[in-house]
C-alpha positions in Angstrom: 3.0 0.4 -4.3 5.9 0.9 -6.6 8.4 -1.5 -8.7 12.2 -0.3 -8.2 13.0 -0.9 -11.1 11.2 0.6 -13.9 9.5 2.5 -10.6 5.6 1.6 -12.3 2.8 2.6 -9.9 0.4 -0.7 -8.6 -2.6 -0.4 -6.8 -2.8 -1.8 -3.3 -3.2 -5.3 -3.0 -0.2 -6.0 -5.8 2.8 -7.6 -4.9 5.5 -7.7 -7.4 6.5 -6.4 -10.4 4.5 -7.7 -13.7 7.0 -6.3 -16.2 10.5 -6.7 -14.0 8.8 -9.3 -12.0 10.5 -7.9 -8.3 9.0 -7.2 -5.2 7.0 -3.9 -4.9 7.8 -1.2 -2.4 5.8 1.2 -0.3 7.1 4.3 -0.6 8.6 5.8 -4.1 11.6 7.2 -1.9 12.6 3.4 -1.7 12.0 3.0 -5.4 15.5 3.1 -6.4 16.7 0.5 -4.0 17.0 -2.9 -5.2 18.3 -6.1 -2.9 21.8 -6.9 -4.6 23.3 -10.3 -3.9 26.7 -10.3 -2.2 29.7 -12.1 -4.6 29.5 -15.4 -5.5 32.3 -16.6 -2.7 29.9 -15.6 0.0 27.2 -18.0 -0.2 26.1 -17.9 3.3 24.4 -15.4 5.4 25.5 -15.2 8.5 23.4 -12.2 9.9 20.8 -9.4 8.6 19.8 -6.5 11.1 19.2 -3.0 11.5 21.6 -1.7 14.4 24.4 -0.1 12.0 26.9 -0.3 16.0 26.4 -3.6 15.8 27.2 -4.2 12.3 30.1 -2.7 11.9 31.8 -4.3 15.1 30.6 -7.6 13.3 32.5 -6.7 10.3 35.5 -5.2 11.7 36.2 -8.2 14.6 34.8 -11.2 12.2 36.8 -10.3 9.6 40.3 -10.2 11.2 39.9 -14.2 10.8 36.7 -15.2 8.5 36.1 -13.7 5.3 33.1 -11.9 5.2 31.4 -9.0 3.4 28.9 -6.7 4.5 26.2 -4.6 2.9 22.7 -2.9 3.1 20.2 -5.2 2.4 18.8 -2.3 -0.5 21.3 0.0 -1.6 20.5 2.9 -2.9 21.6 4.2 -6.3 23.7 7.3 -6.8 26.6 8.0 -4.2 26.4 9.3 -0.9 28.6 12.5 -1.7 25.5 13.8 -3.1 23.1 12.5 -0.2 24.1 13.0 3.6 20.6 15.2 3.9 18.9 11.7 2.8 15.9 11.4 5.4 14.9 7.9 3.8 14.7 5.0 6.5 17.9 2.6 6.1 16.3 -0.7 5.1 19.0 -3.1 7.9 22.6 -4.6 7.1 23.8 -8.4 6.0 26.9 -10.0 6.3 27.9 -12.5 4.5 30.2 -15.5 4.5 31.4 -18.8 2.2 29.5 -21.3 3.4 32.6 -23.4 4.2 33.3 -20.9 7.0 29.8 -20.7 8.4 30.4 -22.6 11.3 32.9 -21.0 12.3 31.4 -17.6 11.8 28.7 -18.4 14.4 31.2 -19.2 16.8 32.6 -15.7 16.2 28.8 -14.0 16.3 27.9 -15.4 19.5 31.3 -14.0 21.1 30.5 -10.8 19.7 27.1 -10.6 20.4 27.7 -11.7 24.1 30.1 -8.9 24.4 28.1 -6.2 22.7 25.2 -6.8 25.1 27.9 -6.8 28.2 29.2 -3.1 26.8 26.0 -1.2 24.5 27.6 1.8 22.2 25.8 4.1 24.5 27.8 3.2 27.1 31.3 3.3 25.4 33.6 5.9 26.0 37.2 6.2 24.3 40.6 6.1 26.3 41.3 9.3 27.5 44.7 10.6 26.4 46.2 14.0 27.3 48.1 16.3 24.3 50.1 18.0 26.5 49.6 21.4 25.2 49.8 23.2 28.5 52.8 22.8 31.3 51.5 21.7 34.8 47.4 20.8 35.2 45.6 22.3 32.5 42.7 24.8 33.5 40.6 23.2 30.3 40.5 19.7 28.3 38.7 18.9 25.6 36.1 15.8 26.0 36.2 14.7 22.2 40.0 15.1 21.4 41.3 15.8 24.6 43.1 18.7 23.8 44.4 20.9 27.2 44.4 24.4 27.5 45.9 26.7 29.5 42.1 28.4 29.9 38.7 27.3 29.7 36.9 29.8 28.9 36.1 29.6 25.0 35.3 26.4 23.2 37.7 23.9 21.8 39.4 25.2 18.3 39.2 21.8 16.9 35.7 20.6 17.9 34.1 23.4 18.6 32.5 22.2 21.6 32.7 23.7 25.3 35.8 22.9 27.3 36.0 20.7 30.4 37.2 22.4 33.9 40.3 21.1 34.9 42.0 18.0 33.9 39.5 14.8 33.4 39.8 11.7 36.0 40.8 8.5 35.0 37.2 7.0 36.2 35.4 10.5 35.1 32.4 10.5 32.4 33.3 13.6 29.8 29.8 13.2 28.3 31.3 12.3 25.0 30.5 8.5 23.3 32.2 6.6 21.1 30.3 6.8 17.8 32.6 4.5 15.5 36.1 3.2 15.8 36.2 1.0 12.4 40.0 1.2 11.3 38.5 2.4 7.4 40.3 5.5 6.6 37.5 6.1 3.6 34.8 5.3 5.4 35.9 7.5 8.4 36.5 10.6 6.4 33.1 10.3 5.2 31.6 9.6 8.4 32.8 12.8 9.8 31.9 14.9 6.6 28.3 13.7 7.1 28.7 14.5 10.6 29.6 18.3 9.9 26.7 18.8 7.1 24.5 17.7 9.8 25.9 20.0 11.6 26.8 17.0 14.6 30.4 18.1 16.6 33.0 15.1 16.9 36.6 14.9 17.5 38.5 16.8 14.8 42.0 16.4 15.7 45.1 14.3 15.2 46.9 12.3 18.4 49.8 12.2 18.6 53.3 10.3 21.0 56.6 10.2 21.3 59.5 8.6 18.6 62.8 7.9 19.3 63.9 9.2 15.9 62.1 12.3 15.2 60.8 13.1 18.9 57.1 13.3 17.4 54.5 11.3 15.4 51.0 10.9 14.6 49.1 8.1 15.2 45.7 7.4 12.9 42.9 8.5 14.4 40.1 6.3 13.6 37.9 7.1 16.7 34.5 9.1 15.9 33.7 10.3 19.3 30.2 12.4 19.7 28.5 14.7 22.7 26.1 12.0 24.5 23.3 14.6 23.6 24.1 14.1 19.5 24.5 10.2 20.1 21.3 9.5 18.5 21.0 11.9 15.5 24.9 11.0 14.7 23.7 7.1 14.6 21.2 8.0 12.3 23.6 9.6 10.0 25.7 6.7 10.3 23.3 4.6 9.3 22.5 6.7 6.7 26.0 6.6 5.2 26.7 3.2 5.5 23.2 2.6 2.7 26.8 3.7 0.3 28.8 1.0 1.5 29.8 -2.7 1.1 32.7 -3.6 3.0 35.2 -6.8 2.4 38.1 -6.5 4.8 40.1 -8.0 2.5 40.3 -4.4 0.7 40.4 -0.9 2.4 41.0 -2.2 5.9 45.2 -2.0 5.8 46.7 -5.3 6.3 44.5 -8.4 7.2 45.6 -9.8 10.5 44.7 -12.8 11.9 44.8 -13.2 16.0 48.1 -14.9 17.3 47.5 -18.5 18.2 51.1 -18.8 19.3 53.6 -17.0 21.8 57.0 -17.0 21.2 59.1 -14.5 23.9 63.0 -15.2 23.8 63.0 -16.9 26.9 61.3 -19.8 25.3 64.1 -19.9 22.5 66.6 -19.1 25.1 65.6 -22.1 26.9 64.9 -24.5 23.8 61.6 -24.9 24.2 59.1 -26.7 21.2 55.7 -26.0 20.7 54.8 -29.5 21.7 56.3 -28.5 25.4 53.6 -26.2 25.9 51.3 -29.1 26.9 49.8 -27.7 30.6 46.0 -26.6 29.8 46.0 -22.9 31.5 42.2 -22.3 30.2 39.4 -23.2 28.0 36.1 -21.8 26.9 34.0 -20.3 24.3 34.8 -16.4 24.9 36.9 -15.8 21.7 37.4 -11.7 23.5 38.8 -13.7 26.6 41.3 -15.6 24.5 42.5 -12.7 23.1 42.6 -10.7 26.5 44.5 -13.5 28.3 46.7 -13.6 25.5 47.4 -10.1 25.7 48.1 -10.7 29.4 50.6 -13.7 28.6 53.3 -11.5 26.2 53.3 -9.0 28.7 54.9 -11.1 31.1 57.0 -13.1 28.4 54.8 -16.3 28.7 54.7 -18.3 25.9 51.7 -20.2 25.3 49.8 -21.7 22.1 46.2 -21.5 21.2 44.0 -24.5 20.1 40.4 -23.8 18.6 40.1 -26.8 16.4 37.3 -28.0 17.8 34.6 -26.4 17.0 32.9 -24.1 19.7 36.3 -23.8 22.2 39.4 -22.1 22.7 42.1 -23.6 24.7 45.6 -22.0 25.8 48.7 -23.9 26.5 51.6 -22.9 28.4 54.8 -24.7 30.0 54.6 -25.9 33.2 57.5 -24.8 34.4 55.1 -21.1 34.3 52.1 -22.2 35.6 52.5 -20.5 38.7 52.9 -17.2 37.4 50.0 -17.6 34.8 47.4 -18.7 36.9 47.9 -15.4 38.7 47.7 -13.5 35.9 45.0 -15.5 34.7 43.0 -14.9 37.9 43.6 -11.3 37.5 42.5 -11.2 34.0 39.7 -13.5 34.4 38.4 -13.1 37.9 39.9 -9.2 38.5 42.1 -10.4 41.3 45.2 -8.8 41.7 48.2 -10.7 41.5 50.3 -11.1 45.6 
C-alpha cells in the first residue's frame, strides 16, 4: 500500500496515511493521484462512473442549461502531452453541480440516461455527407471522412484507411463508429493526437458546404469517428486522456446556449399573436430529447409554440389553436413515426 502524497510504503492491512493522514492506494502507479474537490459553487454530486461515452454526453447535453463541471475522480499529476502511452487504469468520472440545481439536474440525467441506453456508442454512426470530389458516382468513399474518389484502389490520403466500393447508402453500415462528438476544440485536438501515437486511424479531414458569399466554407469538425475494429482500444485512450481534464461548459465550450423554450416564426407577429395565445396543450412528458425534437419539428413548419418545464419532472408545449391541426400531424410523425396525409 502506498500514500499519494508523500508516496510512503505501508504494509498490508494499513489504511491511510499516518503522516498526510489520506487514503492508501494499491498500486504506486496510482501514487500520484489524489481525489481533488470540484469548486466551491458545485456542491452537489450529481453522478460518479467509469464509462468516459457516457460522461461526456452528460457534460456536453447537461450543461447547455445546468451548470456543471466534470472531472476524474483522481487526477493524475503532470500533463497529458507527456503521457498518451499511460497504461494506468482510469480511476471513473464525477460531475458536479450547485446544490440549488440538483433537482433539476436529475431530471436532465434520467433523460440522458434513458436515451443513452435506447442508442449505446457502439452503435452510433455519424451522418454521412459526400465531399464531392469526383463528378458522377464515385468508384471510392471514404467511411471516416467521406471523402469520394474517382478510384478505389489505394487507401484514403487523409485517414489512411481502405476505401469503400462505390458510393455509401443512406441505410448502409461503413464499419466506422462515432468515437466523440464533444463540441471542445482543445479537447478534440488532443483526442486525435492521442489517437495517432497510438497509432488508432480516425477521420482527419475538414467538411466543408456551400456560402453565398465566397462559394465555399468550412464547417468545425468536432466528430472523432473510428474503424469498429479500433472502437475499443480508441475508448481506452479516451479514457486515458480525459484523467487531464476537468471541464466547466461555461469556459472552452463556444457560446453557452440554453434550449429555446419559445417559437416565434413571422406569422405569429404577422398575425399579432401573444405568448399567452399559445394556450392549446400539444404535448407533455418527461423526455427532455423529445421536447427538443418536437421543437425542432415545430420551426420547420413555422409553428409557434412555448415551452413550460416549471414543474418539476415535465415538459409541456403550447401552440395556437388555430394550428392544431397541422401539429398534431407533425407531432404524430415525430412522436409515433407516422407520416403526415
Amino acid at each position: 500500500m502506498f500514500c499519494p502524497v508523500c508516496k510512503a510504503e505501508y504494509r498490508q492491512g494499513f489504511a491511510r496515511c499516518a503522516d498526510c493522514e489520506v487514503e492508501l492506494v494499491e498500486s504506486p502507479r496510482h501514487a500520484s493521484r489524489v481525489e481533488t474537490p470540484p469548486p466551491d459553487k458545485y456542491g452537489a454530486l450529481l453522478w460518479q462512473g467509469e464509462d468516459p461515452h457516457f460522461y461526456l454526453a452528460l457534460v456536453g447535453w447537461l450543461g447547455r442549461e445546468v451548470a456543471c463541471y466534470g472531472k476524474p475522480v483522481r487526477p493524475p499529476r503532470g500533463t497529458s502531452d507527456t503521457d498518451f502511452g499511460d497504461e494506468s487504469e482510469p480511476e471513473g468520472f464525477q460531475v458536479w453541480v450547485p446544490e440549488a440545481d440538483l433537482a433539476r439536474a436529475k431530471w436532465r440525467l434520467e433523460t440522458i440516461s434513458t436515451d443513452y441506453e435506447e442508442n449505446p456508442p457502439e452503435h452510433r454512426e455519424a451522418a454521412k455527407r459526400g465531399k464531392n470530389a469526383v463528378a458522377g458516382e464515385p468508384t471510392g468513399v471514404c467511411p471516416l471522412c467521406f471523402a469520394e474518389f474517382a478510384s478505389a484502389s489505394s487507401p484514403c490520403p487523409n485517414c489512411n484507411v481502405p476505401l469503400h466500393i462505390g458510393e455509401i447508402a443512406s441505410d448502409e453500415d461503413t464499419g466506422a463508429r462515432l468515437l466523440c462528438d464533444l463540441g471542445h476544440p482543445q479537447f478534440t485536438v488532443e483526442l486525435r493526437r492521442a489517437l495517432q501515437s497510438a497509432g488508432i486511424r480516425f477521420n482527419n479531414s475538414s467538411y466543408s458546404a456551400n456560402n453565398i458569399v465566397t462559394g465555399r466554407f468550412y464547417v468545425p469538425n468536432h466528430e472523432v469517428l473510428v474503424l469498429d475494429s479500433d472502437f475499443d482500444r480508441a475508448t481506452r485512450v479516451m479514457a486515458q486522456i480525459l484523467q487531464h481534464w476537468e471541464f466547466e461548459p461555461t469556459a472552452g465550450f463556444g457560446p453557452r446556449q440554453k434550449p429555446g423554450k419559445t417559437s416565434w416564426p413571422h406569422r405569429a407577429a404577422a398575425n399579432y399573436w401573444q405568448p399567452e395565445d399559445l394556450e392549446m396543450l400539444l404535448w407533455s412528458g418527461a423526455n427532455l430529447t423529445l421536447v427538443n425534437s418536437i421543437g425542432l419539428a415545430l420551426r420547420e413548419h413555422q409553428v409557434p409554440y412555448r415551452v413550460d418545464d416549471s414543474e418539476q419532472g415535465t415538459a409541456k408545449i403550447f401552440i395556437h389553436p388555430e394550428d392544431e391541426a397541422g401539429a398534431r400531424e407533425i407531432l404524430a410523425q415525430v412522436v409515433e413515426s407516422v407520416p403526415p396525409e
